[in-house]
C-alpha positions in Angstrom: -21.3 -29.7 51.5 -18.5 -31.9 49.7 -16.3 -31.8 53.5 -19.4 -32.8 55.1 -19.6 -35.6 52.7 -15.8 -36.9 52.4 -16.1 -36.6 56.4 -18.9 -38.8 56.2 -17.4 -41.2 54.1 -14.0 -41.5 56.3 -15.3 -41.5 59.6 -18.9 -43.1 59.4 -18.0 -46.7 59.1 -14.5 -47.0 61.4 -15.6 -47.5 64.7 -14.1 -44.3 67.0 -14.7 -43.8 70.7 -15.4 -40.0 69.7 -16.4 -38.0 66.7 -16.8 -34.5 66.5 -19.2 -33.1 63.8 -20.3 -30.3 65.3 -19.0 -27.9 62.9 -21.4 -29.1 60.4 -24.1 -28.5 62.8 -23.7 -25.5 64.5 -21.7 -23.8 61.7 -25.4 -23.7 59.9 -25.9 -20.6 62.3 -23.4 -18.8 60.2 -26.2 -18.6 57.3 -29.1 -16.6 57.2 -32.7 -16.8 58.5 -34.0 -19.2 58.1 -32.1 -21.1 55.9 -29.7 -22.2 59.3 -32.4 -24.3 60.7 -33.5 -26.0 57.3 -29.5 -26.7 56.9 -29.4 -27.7 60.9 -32.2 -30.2 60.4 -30.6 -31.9 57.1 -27.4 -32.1 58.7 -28.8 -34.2 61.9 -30.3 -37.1 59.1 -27.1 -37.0 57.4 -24.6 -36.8 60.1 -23.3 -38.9 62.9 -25.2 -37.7 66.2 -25.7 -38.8 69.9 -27.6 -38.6 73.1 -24.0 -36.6 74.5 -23.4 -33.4 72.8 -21.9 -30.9 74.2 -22.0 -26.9 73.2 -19.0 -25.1 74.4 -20.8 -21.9 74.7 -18.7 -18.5 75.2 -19.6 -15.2 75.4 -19.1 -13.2 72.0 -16.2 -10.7 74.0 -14.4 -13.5 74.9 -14.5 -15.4 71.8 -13.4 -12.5 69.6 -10.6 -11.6 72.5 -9.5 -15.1 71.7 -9.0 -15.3 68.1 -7.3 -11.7 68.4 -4.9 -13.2 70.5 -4.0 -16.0 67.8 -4.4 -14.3 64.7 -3.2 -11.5 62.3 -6.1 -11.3 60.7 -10.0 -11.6 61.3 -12.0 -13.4 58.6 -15.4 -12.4 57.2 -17.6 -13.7 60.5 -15.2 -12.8 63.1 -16.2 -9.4 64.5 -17.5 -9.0 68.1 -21.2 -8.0 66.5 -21.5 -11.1 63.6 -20.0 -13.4 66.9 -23.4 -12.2 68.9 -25.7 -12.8 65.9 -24.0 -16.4 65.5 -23.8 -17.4 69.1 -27.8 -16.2 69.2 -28.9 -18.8 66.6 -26.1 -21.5 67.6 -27.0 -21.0 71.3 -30.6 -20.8 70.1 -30.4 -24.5 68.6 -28.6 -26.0 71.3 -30.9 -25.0 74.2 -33.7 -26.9 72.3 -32.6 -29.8 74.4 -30.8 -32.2 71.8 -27.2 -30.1 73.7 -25.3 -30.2 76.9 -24.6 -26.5 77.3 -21.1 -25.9 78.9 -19.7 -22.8 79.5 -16.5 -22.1 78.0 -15.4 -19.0 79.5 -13.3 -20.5 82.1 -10.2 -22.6 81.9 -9.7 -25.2 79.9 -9.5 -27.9 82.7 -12.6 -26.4 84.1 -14.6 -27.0 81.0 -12.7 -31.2 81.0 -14.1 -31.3 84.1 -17.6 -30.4 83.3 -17.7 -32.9 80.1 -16.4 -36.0 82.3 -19.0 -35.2 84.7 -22.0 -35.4 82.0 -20.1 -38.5 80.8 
């Protein structure tokens, strides 16, 4: 809650062509029923937000084959089967319409590609 809030207070008032807050809002799926939506609502009055959000959605396998590939070790929510229950509610709040859902299983340029397009 106090990064949310120093974030706020940095980055609210400068003007920015981008901002990127979505950790604050989708990383409410990593708590439990249903205290993720309550938190994912809060966040949305107390967060910068926009008509052009984007979900980078990837599949669980690949997600888990990429932090493997970067890391030593795994921290507390990165195994393949917490990755599937977070994706579900993340996933879950993004298809509700407020997202543009891309998926992120392909290359890097791909996904570019898809974002300038919604743009």
């Amino acid at each position: 809650m106090i990064d949310v809030i120093r974030s706020i207070l940095l980055y609210s008032w400068r003007r920015y062509d981008y901002v990127i807050f979505v950790r604050y809002l989708m990383g409410t799926a990593y708590l439990f029923s249903p205290l993720h939506r309550i938190a994912y609502h809060f966040f949305t009055l107390i967060v910068p937000t926009s008509n052009l959000m984007f979900f980078l959605d990837v599949d669980p396998e690949e997600a888990y084959r990429r932090i493997q590939q970067v890391r030593k070790r795994l921290e507390m929510f990165e195994s393949l089967e917490k990755l599937k229950r977070i994706r579900h509610k993340a996933l879950s709040r993004a298809s509700m319409g407020e997202w543009t859902i891309i998926n992120a299983n392909v290359l890097r340029e791909d996904i570019e590609e898809e974002i300038r397009k919604s743009l």
